[in-house]
N, C-alpha and C positions, 0 to 999 in steps of 0.2 A: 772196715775203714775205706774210705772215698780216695780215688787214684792220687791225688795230692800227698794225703798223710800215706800211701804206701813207697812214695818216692821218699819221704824225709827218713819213713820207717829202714828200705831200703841204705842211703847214706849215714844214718847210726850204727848202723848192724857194720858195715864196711869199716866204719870209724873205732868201732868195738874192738871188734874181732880182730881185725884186720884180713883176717879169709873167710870166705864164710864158702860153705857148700850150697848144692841147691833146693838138698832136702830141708837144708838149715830157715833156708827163705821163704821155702814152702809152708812150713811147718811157723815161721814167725808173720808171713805176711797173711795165712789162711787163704790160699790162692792158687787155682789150679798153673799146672805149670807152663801153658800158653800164655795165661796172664804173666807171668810174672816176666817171661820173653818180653811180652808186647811193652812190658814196663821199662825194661832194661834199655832195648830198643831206643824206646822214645827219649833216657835218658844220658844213651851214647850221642843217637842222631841230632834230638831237637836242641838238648841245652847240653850237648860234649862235655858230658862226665867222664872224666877219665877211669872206665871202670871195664878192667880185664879180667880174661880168665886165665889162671895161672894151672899150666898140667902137672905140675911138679907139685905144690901144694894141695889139687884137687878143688880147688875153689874160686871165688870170685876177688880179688880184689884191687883197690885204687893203682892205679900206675906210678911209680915213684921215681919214672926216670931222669923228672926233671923238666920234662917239655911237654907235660899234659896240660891244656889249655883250663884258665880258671872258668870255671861254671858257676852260677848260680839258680838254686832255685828257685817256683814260683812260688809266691806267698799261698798258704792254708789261707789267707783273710786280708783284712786292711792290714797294714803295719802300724805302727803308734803315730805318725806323724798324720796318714791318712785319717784315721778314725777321730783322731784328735780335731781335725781341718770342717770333715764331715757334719759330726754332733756340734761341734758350735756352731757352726753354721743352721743345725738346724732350731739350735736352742737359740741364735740371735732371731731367727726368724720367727718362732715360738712369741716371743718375748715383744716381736713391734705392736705399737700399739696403731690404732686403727690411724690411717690418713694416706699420701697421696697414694704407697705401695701397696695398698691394702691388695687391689684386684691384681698385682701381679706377685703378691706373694703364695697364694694358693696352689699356681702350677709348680714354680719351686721347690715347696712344702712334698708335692707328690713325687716331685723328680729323684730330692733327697731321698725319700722313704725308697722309691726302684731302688737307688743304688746301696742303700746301708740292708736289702734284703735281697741278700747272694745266697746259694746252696741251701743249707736247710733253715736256714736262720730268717724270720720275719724281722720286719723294720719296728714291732712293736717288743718282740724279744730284746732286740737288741739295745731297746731306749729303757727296756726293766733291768736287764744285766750291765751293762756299761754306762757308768755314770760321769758328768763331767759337777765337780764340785767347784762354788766361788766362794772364795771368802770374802768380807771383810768390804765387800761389795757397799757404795754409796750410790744411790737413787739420783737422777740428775734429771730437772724439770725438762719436758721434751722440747717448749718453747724456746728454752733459753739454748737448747742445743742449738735448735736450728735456726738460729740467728746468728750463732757464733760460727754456723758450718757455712752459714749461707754466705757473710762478710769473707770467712777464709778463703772462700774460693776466688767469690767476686773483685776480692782483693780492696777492701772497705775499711776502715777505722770505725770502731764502737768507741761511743764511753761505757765503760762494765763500773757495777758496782760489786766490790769484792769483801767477802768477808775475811776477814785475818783471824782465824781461829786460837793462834797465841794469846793475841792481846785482846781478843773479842772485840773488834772493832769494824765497821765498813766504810771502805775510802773508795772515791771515785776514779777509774784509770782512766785514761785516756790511749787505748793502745791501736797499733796494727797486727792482726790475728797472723801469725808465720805457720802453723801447723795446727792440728788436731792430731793427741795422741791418745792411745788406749793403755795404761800402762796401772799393772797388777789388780786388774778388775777395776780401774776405776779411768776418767777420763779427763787429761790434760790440754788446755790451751796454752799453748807457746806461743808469746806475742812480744813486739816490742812496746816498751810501755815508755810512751811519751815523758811523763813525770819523772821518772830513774832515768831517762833515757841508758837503758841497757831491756836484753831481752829475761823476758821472765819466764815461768812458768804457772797457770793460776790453774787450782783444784775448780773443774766447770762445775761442780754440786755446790762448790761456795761462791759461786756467781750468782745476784739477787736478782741483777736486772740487768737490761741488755737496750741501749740505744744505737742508731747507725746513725751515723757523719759523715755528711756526705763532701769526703775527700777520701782520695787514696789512700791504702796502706800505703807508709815506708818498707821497702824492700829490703831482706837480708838476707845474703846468700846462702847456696846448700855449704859453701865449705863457712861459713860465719858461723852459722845454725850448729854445724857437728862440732866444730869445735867448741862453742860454750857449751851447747846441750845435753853432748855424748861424750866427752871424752871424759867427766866426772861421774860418779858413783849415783847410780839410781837417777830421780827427777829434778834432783837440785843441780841449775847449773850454775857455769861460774867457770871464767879461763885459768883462773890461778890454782892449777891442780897439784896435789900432792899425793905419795904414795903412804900407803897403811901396809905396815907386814905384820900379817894374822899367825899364828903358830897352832895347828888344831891336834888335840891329842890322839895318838893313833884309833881309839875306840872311835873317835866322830871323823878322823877321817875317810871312813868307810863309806862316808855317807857325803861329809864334804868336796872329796876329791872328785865325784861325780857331777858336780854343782859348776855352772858357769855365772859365775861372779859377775864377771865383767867381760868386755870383748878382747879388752888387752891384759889381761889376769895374766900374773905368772906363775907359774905353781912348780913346786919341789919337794918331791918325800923322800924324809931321811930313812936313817938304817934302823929306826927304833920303830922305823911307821907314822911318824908324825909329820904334819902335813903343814907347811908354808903356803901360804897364798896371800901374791902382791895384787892390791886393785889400786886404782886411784881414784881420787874423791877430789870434790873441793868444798862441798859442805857437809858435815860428818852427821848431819841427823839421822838420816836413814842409814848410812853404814853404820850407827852405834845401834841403831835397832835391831840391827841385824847380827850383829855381834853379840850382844847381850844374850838372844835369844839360844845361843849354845853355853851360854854359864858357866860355868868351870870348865867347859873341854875348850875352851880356845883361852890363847894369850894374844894380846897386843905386844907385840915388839918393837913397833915404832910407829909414828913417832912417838917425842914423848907428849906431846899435845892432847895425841887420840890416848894415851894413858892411860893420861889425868881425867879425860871427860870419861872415861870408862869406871872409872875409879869413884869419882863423884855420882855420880849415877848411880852404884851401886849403893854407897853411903847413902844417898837418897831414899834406895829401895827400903832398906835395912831400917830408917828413922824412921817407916812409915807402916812396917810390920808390928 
Protein backbone atom coordinates (compact mmCIF):
# COMPACT_ATOMS: atom_id res chain seq x y z
CA UNK A 1 0.00 0.00 0.00
CA UNK A 2 1.05 3.75 -1.13
CA UNK A 3 1.85 6.07 2.17
CA UNK A 4 -1.66 7.59 1.81
CA UNK A 5 -3.58 4.30 2.42
CA UNK A 6 -1.04 3.49 5.27
CA UNK A 7 -2.04 6.58 7.12
CA UNK A 8 -5.94 5.83 6.80
CA UNK A 9 -4.69 2.15 7.48
CA UNK A 10 -2.73 3.45 10.50
CA UNK A 11 -6.08 5.68 12.04
CA UNK A 12 -8.57 2.47 11.69
CA UNK A 13 -6.27 0.16 13.36
CA UNK A 14 -6.28 3.22 16.42
CA UNK A 15 -10.14 3.49 15.86
CA UNK A 16 -10.36 -0.46 16.25
CA UNK A 17 -8.38 -1.42 18.83
CA UNK A 18 -8.06 1.45 20.51
CA UNK A 19 -4.11 0.31 21.55
CA UNK A 20 -2.49 -1.15 19.24
CA UNK A 21 1.37 -2.40 19.76
CA UNK A 22 4.22 -1.84 17.19
CA UNK A 23 4.60 -5.34 16.29
CA UNK A 24 0.79 -5.00 15.68
CA UNK A 25 1.50 -2.21 12.88
CA UNK A 26 4.14 -3.82 11.68
CA UNK A 27 2.69 -6.90 11.05
CA UNK A 28 -0.79 -5.00 9.66
CA UNK A 29 0.99 -2.16 7.63
CA UNK A 30 3.84 -4.74 6.07
CA UNK A 31 6.51 -2.04 6.77
CA UNK A 32 9.86 -2.00 8.22
CA UNK A 33 9.92 -0.23 11.51
CA UNK A 34 11.67 3.10 10.24
CA UNK A 35 8.78 3.39 7.96
CA UNK A 36 6.33 3.26 10.15
CA UNK A 37 8.20 5.99 12.62
CA UNK A 38 8.55 8.20 9.44
CA UNK A 39 4.67 7.65 9.17
CA UNK A 40 3.74 8.44 12.66
CA UNK A 41 6.06 11.37 12.53
CA UNK A 42 4.52 12.86 9.60
CA UNK A 43 1.21 12.23 11.18
CA UNK A 44 1.84 13.86 14.63
CA UNK A 45 3.99 16.82 13.03
CA UNK A 46 2.37 17.65 9.42
CA UNK A 47 -1.62 17.10 10.06
CA UNK A 48 -1.43 16.88 14.42
CA UNK A 49 -2.87 13.58 14.92
CA UNK A 50 -3.40 13.30 18.25
CA UNK A 51 -1.61 9.96 18.42
CA UNK A 52 0.41 8.79 21.84
CA UNK A 53 2.14 6.37 23.17
CA UNK A 54 0.69 4.91 26.19
CA UNK A 55 3.48 2.88 28.72
CA UNK A 56 0.98 1.53 30.80
CA UNK A 57 -0.90 -0.08 28.00
CA UNK A 58 2.21 -0.87 25.88
CA UNK A 59 0.94 0.73 22.82
CA UNK A 60 -0.02 3.31 20.54
CA UNK A 61 -3.12 5.27 21.04
CA UNK A 62 -5.52 8.44 20.22
CA UNK A 63 -5.37 11.01 23.12
CA UNK A 64 -8.72 11.42 24.86
CA UNK A 65 -7.93 14.21 26.97
CA UNK A 66 -9.92 16.52 25.38
CA UNK A 67 -7.60 18.97 23.92
CA UNK A 68 -6.15 17.03 20.92
CA UNK A 69 -6.39 19.37 18.00
CA UNK A 70 -8.95 18.05 15.19
CA UNK A 71 -6.98 16.61 12.05
CA UNK A 72 -7.70 15.65 9.06
CA UNK A 73 -6.61 13.51 6.48
CA UNK A 74 -5.41 13.93 2.92
CA UNK A 75 -7.58 12.33 0.35
CA UNK A 76 -6.39 8.58 -1.33
CA UNK A 77 -8.09 10.59 -4.54
CA UNK A 78 -10.72 13.33 -5.76
CA UNK A 79 -13.53 13.29 -3.22
CA UNK A 80 -17.19 13.02 -4.82
CA UNK A 81 -17.82 16.65 -5.47
CA UNK A 82 -14.23 17.00 -7.08
CA UNK A 83 -14.51 14.07 -9.59
CA UNK A 84 -17.96 14.90 -10.12
CA UNK A 85 -16.92 18.87 -11.12
CA UNK A 86 -13.82 17.23 -13.23
CA UNK A 87 -15.73 14.52 -15.58
CA UNK A 88 -18.43 16.86 -16.51
CA UNK A 89 -16.42 19.12 -17.40
CA UNK A 90 -14.75 17.00 -19.36
CA UNK A 91 -17.82 15.28 -20.81
CA UNK A 92 -19.25 19.05 -21.46
CA UNK A 93 -16.27 19.44 -23.36
CA UNK A 94 -16.44 16.08 -25.22
CA UNK A 95 -19.77 16.90 -26.35
CA UNK A 96 -19.14 20.85 -27.99
CA UNK A 97 -19.65 20.71 -31.25
CA UNK A 98 -17.34 22.27 -33.52
CA UNK A 99 -17.44 26.47 -33.75
CA UNK A 100 -15.87 29.57 -32.14
CA UNK A 101 -14.17 27.25 -29.00
CA UNK A 102 -13.30 24.67 -31.12
CA UNK A 103 -9.12 25.86 -31.04
CA UNK A 104 -9.19 26.47 -27.46
CA UNK A 105 -10.99 23.45 -26.34
CA UNK A 106 -8.09 21.03 -27.08
CA UNK A 107 -5.43 22.43 -24.49
CA UNK A 108 -8.35 22.06 -21.85
CA UNK A 109 -9.14 18.54 -23.07
CA UNK A 110 -5.39 17.82 -22.19
CA UNK A 111 -5.21 19.82 -19.00
CA UNK A 112 -8.39 17.81 -17.69
CA UNK A 113 -6.78 14.56 -18.66
CA UNK A 114 -3.07 15.74 -16.33
CA UNK A 115 -5.25 16.26 -13.53
CA UNK A 116 -7.94 13.30 -13.46
CA UNK A 117 -4.35 11.11 -14.07
CA UNK A 118 -2.78 11.04 -10.44
CA UNK A 119 -0.70 8.15 -8.81
CA UNK A 120 -1.29 5.10 -10.71
CA UNK A 121 -4.39 5.82 -12.38
CA UNK A 122 -4.33 7.00 -16.29
CA UNK A 123 -7.00 9.56 -17.34
CA UNK A 124 -8.34 6.83 -19.80
CA UNK A 125 -8.76 4.24 -16.77
CA UNK A 126 -10.45 6.57 -15.13
CA UNK A 127 -13.11 7.75 -17.90
CA UNK A 128 -13.68 3.28 -18.24
CA UNK A 129 -14.13 2.99 -14.51
CA UNK A 130 -16.07 6.09 -13.30
CA UNK A 131 -19.08 6.95 -15.22
CA UNK A 132 -21.18 10.08 -15.08
CA UNK A 133 -24.87 8.82 -16.22
CA UNK A 134 -27.84 11.40 -17.88
CA UNK A 135 -31.03 10.65 -18.15
CA UNK A 136 -33.97 11.79 -19.66
CA UNK A 137 -31.66 14.23 -21.52
CA UNK A 138 -33.42 16.49 -24.51
CA UNK A 139 -31.11 17.59 -27.52
CA UNK A 140 -31.50 21.50 -27.84
CA UNK A 141 -30.64 23.04 -31.43
CA UNK A 142 -27.10 24.88 -30.98
CA UNK A 143 -28.53 27.96 -33.05
CA UNK A 144 -31.38 28.49 -31.01
CA UNK A 145 -29.03 28.30 -27.88
CA UNK A 146 -26.97 30.85 -28.81
CA UNK A 147 -29.28 33.39 -29.64
CA UNK A 148 -31.02 33.01 -26.47
CA UNK A 149 -27.46 33.15 -24.69
CA UNK A 150 -26.48 35.84 -26.87
CA UNK A 151 -29.80 38.27 -26.11
CA UNK A 152 -29.34 37.19 -22.32
CA UNK A 153 -26.24 38.67 -21.84
CA UNK A 154 -26.66 41.51 -24.20
CA UNK A 155 -29.64 42.20 -22.43
CA UNK A 156 -32.06 42.19 -25.87
CA UNK A 157 -35.77 41.05 -26.21
CA UNK A 158 -36.52 38.07 -28.82
CA UNK A 159 -39.83 37.02 -30.08
CA UNK A 160 -39.44 33.00 -29.34
CA UNK A 161 -41.81 30.85 -30.82
CA UNK A 162 -42.66 28.19 -28.05
CA UNK A 163 -44.15 24.94 -28.25
CA UNK A 164 -46.62 23.98 -25.47
CA UNK A 165 -46.37 20.51 -25.29
CA UNK A 166 -49.83 19.98 -23.26
CA UNK A 167 -51.84 21.32 -25.62
CA UNK A 168 -49.48 20.75 -28.72
CA UNK A 169 -49.66 24.09 -29.87
CA UNK A 170 -46.86 27.14 -30.83
CA UNK A 171 -47.48 30.73 -29.78
CA UNK A 172 -45.47 33.56 -30.32
CA UNK A 173 -43.54 35.30 -26.97
CA UNK A 174 -42.50 38.31 -26.79
CA UNK A 175 -40.02 38.10 -23.88
CA UNK A 176 -36.91 39.74 -22.07
CA UNK A 177 -34.31 36.66 -21.42
CA UNK A 178 -33.61 37.05 -17.29
CA UNK A 179 -31.33 33.74 -16.99
CA UNK A 180 -30.26 30.72 -18.61
CA UNK A 181 -30.54 27.60 -16.35
CA UNK A 182 -29.30 24.11 -16.51
CA UNK A 183 -31.70 22.14 -14.52
CA UNK A 184 -32.03 18.06 -14.40
CA UNK A 185 -30.09 17.62 -17.74
CA UNK A 186 -32.02 19.83 -19.49
CA UNK A 187 -31.90 23.53 -20.21
CA UNK A 188 -34.27 26.52 -19.15
CA UNK A 189 -34.77 30.10 -20.23
CA UNK A 190 -36.22 32.31 -17.59
CA UNK A 191 -37.72 35.29 -19.08
CA UNK A 192 -40.17 37.94 -18.65
CA UNK A 193 -42.76 37.32 -21.08
CA UNK A 194 -44.35 40.47 -22.49
CA UNK A 195 -47.82 38.76 -23.25
CA UNK A 196 -48.50 37.38 -19.38
CA UNK A 197 -46.54 39.97 -18.31
CA UNK A 198 -45.24 37.81 -15.49
CA UNK A 199 -41.88 35.94 -15.52
CA UNK A 200 -41.82 32.42 -16.98
CA UNK A 201 -39.86 29.63 -17.51
CA UNK A 202 -39.59 28.10 -21.21
CA UNK A 203 -38.14 24.24 -21.98
CA UNK A 204 -35.08 26.01 -24.73
CA UNK A 205 -35.61 22.30 -26.81
CA UNK A 206 -39.32 23.50 -27.27
CA UNK A 207 -38.21 26.79 -28.68
CA UNK A 208 -38.73 26.68 -32.81
CA UNK A 209 -37.31 29.95 -33.59
CA UNK A 210 -35.50 32.63 -32.30
CA UNK A 211 -35.94 36.45 -33.53
CA UNK A 212 -34.02 39.63 -31.73
CA UNK A 213 -35.92 43.14 -31.23
CA UNK A 214 -34.05 45.47 -31.21
CA UNK A 215 -35.01 47.06 -27.80
CA UNK A 216 -33.99 46.39 -24.47
CA UNK A 217 -34.78 43.65 -22.11
CA UNK A 218 -37.10 44.65 -19.17
CA UNK A 219 -35.17 44.27 -16.06
CA UNK A 220 -35.93 41.98 -13.00
CA UNK A 221 -34.21 41.92 -10.09
CA UNK A 222 -31.89 39.16 -8.35
CA UNK A 223 -34.39 39.33 -5.20
CA UNK A 224 -37.66 39.45 -7.85
CA UNK A 225 -36.10 36.56 -9.80
CA UNK A 226 -35.49 34.25 -6.45
CA UNK A 227 -38.52 34.89 -5.14
CA UNK A 228 -40.94 33.71 -8.06
CA UNK A 229 -38.08 31.24 -9.45
CA UNK A 230 -36.77 29.56 -6.34
CA UNK A 231 -38.66 29.59 -3.67
CA UNK A 232 -41.19 27.00 -5.30
CA UNK A 233 -40.76 23.37 -6.00
CA UNK A 234 -38.54 22.40 -9.11
CA UNK A 235 -38.74 24.76 -12.44
CA UNK A 236 -42.29 25.83 -12.06
CA UNK A 237 -42.47 29.29 -10.62
CA UNK A 238 -44.96 31.15 -9.19
CA UNK A 239 -45.02 33.57 -5.76
CA UNK A 240 -48.06 32.02 -4.19
CA UNK A 241 -46.33 29.22 -2.47
CA UNK A 242 -47.61 26.44 -0.48
CA UNK A 243 -46.36 23.75 1.60
CA UNK A 244 -46.71 19.76 1.00
CA UNK A 245 -46.11 17.34 3.92
CA UNK A 246 -44.74 14.09 2.53
CA UNK A 247 -44.84 11.07 5.16
CA UNK A 248 -42.09 8.39 3.85
CA UNK A 249 -42.23 4.99 5.25
CA UNK A 250 -39.18 4.01 7.35
CA UNK A 251 -37.99 1.26 4.46
CA UNK A 252 -37.62 4.50 1.74
CA UNK A 253 -36.73 6.66 4.24
CA UNK A 254 -33.27 5.23 4.19
CA UNK A 255 -32.93 6.46 1.02
CA UNK A 256 -35.13 9.81 1.21
CA UNK A 257 -33.72 11.19 4.22
CA UNK A 258 -30.46 11.53 2.31
CA UNK A 259 -32.23 13.52 -0.56
CA UNK A 260 -32.22 17.46 -0.63
CA UNK A 261 -35.62 18.31 -1.80
CA UNK A 262 -35.59 21.52 -1.65
CA UNK A 263 -33.29 24.52 0.02
CA UNK A 264 -35.82 25.28 2.61
CA UNK A 265 -37.03 21.51 3.14
CA UNK A 266 -37.91 20.66 6.63
CA UNK A 267 -37.49 17.34 7.66
CA UNK A 268 -38.52 15.07 10.91
CA UNK A 269 -37.96 11.28 11.87
CA UNK A 270 -40.24 9.64 14.06
CA UNK A 271 -39.75 6.86 16.56
CA UNK A 272 -41.08 4.25 13.92
CA UNK A 273 -38.33 5.55 11.40
CA UNK A 274 -40.69 7.21 9.27
CA UNK A 275 -39.71 10.22 7.51
CA UNK A 276 -41.61 13.72 7.15
CA UNK A 277 -40.47 15.97 4.69
CA UNK A 278 -41.93 19.63 4.24
CA UNK A 279 -40.91 21.41 0.67
CA UNK A 280 -42.89 24.12 -0.73
CA UNK A 281 -44.29 24.34 -4.19
CA UNK A 282 -46.60 26.52 -6.10
CA UNK A 283 -47.19 24.41 -8.96
CA UNK A 284 -47.47 20.77 -8.08
CA UNK A 285 -46.55 19.05 -11.44
CA UNK A 286 -43.25 18.12 -10.88
CA UNK A 287 -43.69 17.61 -7.10
CA UNK A 288 -46.50 14.96 -8.14
CA UNK A 289 -43.86 13.40 -10.34
CA UNK A 290 -41.82 13.11 -7.87
CA UNK A 291 -44.12 11.70 -5.41
CA UNK A 292 -45.59 9.10 -7.39
CA UNK A 293 -42.32 7.87 -8.25
CA UNK A 294 -42.10 6.20 -4.59
CA UNK A 295 -45.67 4.57 -4.81
CA UNK A 296 -46.73 3.14 -1.63
CA UNK A 297 -43.77 4.23 0.56
CA UNK A 298 -44.85 7.79 0.79
CA UNK A 299 -48.19 9.44 2.07
CA UNK A 300 -49.27 12.94 1.27
CA UNK A 301 -50.49 14.57 4.39
CA UNK A 302 -51.33 17.68 3.26
CA UNK A 303 -52.62 19.49 1.80
CA UNK A 304 -55.82 18.16 0.94
CA UNK A 305 -55.42 19.69 -2.79
CA UNK A 306 -52.01 17.71 -3.27
CA UNK A 307 -54.24 14.51 -2.09
CA UNK A 308 -56.65 14.70 -4.35
CA UNK A 309 -54.31 15.30 -7.46
CA UNK A 310 -52.29 12.23 -6.04
CA UNK A 311 -55.35 10.32 -5.76
CA UNK A 312 -56.63 11.18 -9.28
CA UNK A 313 -53.50 10.45 -10.80
CA UNK A 314 -53.28 7.25 -9.59
CA UNK A 315 -57.11 6.35 -10.69
CA UNK A 316 -55.73 7.55 -13.95
CA UNK A 317 -52.83 5.00 -13.72
CA UNK A 318 -54.98 2.24 -12.87
CA UNK A 319 -57.97 2.94 -15.98
CA UNK A 320 -55.13 2.83 -18.23
CA UNK A 321 -53.41 -0.69 -17.12
Amino acid sequence: MDRTERFYKIESLLHQRKVVTIPEFLDELGVSLATFKRDLEYLRDRIQAPIIFDREAGGYRFDDSGTAHLHELPGLWFNASEVHALLSMQQLLDDIEPGLLTPQVQPLKTRLQALLARDDYSAQEVADRIKLAHATRRPVQSRFFEQLASATLRRHKVIIQHWHREKNTTTAREVSPQQLVYYRNNWYLDAWCHWRKALRSFAVDAITDVEFVDKPAKEVGKNALKAQLENGYGIFAGKQVQWATLCFTPERARWVAQEIWHPQQRTQTKDDGSYVLEVPYSDDRELLMDILKHGAEVQVVKPASLKKRVRDEVQKIIARQ
